[in-house]
N, C-alpha and C positions, 0 to 999 in steps of 0.2 A: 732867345737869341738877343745877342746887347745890339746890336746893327751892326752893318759893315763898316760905316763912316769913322763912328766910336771904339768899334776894335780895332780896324788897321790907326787910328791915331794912338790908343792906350799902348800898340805892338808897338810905335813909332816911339815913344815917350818910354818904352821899357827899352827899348834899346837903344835909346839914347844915353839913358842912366847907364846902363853894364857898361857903354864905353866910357863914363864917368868912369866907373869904378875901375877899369882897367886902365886909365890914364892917371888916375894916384896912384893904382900900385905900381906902377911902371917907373913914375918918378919917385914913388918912397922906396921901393929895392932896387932899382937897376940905377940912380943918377939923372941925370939931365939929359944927356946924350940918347940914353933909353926911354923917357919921358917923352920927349922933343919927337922922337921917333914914331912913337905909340901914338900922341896927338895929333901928329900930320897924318898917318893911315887911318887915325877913326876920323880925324876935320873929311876926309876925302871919300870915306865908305858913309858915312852919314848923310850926307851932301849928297852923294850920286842916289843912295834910295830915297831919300827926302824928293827929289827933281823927277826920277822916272815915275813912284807912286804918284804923282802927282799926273803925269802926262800919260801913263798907260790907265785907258778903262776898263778892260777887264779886271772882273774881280778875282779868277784865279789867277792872272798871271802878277797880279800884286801880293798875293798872300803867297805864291813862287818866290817871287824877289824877294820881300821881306826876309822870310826861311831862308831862300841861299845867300842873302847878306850878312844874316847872323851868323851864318856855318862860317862862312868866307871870314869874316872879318873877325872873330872871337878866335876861330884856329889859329890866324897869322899873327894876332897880339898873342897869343898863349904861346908862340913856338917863339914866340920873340920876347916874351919875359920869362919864359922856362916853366910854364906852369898851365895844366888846361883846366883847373879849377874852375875859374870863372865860367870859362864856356859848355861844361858840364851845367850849371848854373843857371846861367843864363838858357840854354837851350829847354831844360826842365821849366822853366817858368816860362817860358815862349809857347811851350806846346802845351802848358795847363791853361794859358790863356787864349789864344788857338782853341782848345776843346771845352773850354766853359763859355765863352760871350760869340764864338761863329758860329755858322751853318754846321752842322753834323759830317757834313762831305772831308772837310776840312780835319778833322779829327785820326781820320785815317790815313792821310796824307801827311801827317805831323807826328804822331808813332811812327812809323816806319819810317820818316826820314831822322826822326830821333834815336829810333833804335840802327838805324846803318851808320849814324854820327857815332856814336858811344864806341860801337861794335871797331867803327875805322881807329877812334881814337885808341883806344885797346891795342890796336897791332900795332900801328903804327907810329904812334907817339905816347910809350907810357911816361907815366909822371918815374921821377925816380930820388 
C-alpha cells in the first residue's frame, strides 16, 4: 500500500490534470465561449474537492468524494464538449490508481462504480 496521504494527493494531482486536459480541448474545439465555460466548472469542482478532502476525516468518505467528483465533473465537461472520451480515461486511470497504491477494500468499490459509469455512459450518452 503507497499510503493514504500519498494516494488521495497523487488521485488529487490526476485529476487535476484530466481537467487540464479537458480545459484545452474545450478551448482548441469548441472557441472561447466553450473554454471559458469548461474552466469555470472544473475552477469550481476542483476547489470544492480540494476544500472538503481536506475538512472531512474519514477515509472512506474522501475516496467517495473524490470518485463522485470525477463521475460528476468529467460527465458534465464531456456532455458539454460533445465527447466522453476523456472521462472514459480518466475514470480507467483513477480506478488503476485506486487498485494499485489503496487499501484492497477500495478496489471493489472502484470496479463497480466504474463498470455502472461505462455501462450508464453506453445508454445514455453514446459518442456519435
Amino acid at each position: 500500500m503507497y499510503g493514504y496521504k500519498n494516494c488521495i494527493r497523487l488521485c488529487l494531482i490526476e485529476y487535476l490534470l484530466a481537467l487540464v486536459v479537458h480545459i484545452i480541448y474545450a478551448f482548441s474545439s469548441g472557441g472561447l465561449e466553450l473554454g471559458r465555460v469548461v474552466l469555470l466548472f472544473s475552477a469550481v469542482m476542483i476547489t470544492l474537492t480540494f476544500i472538503l478532502t481536506i475538512m472531512i476525516p474519514k477515509e472512506n468518505l474522501v475516496v467517495a468524494l473524490i470518485f463522485s467528483s470525477v463521475l460528476i465533473s468529467t460527465t458534465v465537461i464531456g456532455c458539454i464538449c460533445g465527447t466522453l472520451a476523456f472521462s472514459v480515461l480518466i475514470f480507467s486511470v483513477m480506478t488503476s490508481v485506486i487498485t494499485v497504491f489503496m487499501a484492497s477494500k477500495y478496489t471493489l468499490y472502484a470496479g463497480i462504480g466504474t463498470s455502472i459509469a461505462f455501462v450508464a455512459y453506453m445508454i445514455f450518452f453514446p459518442d456519435h
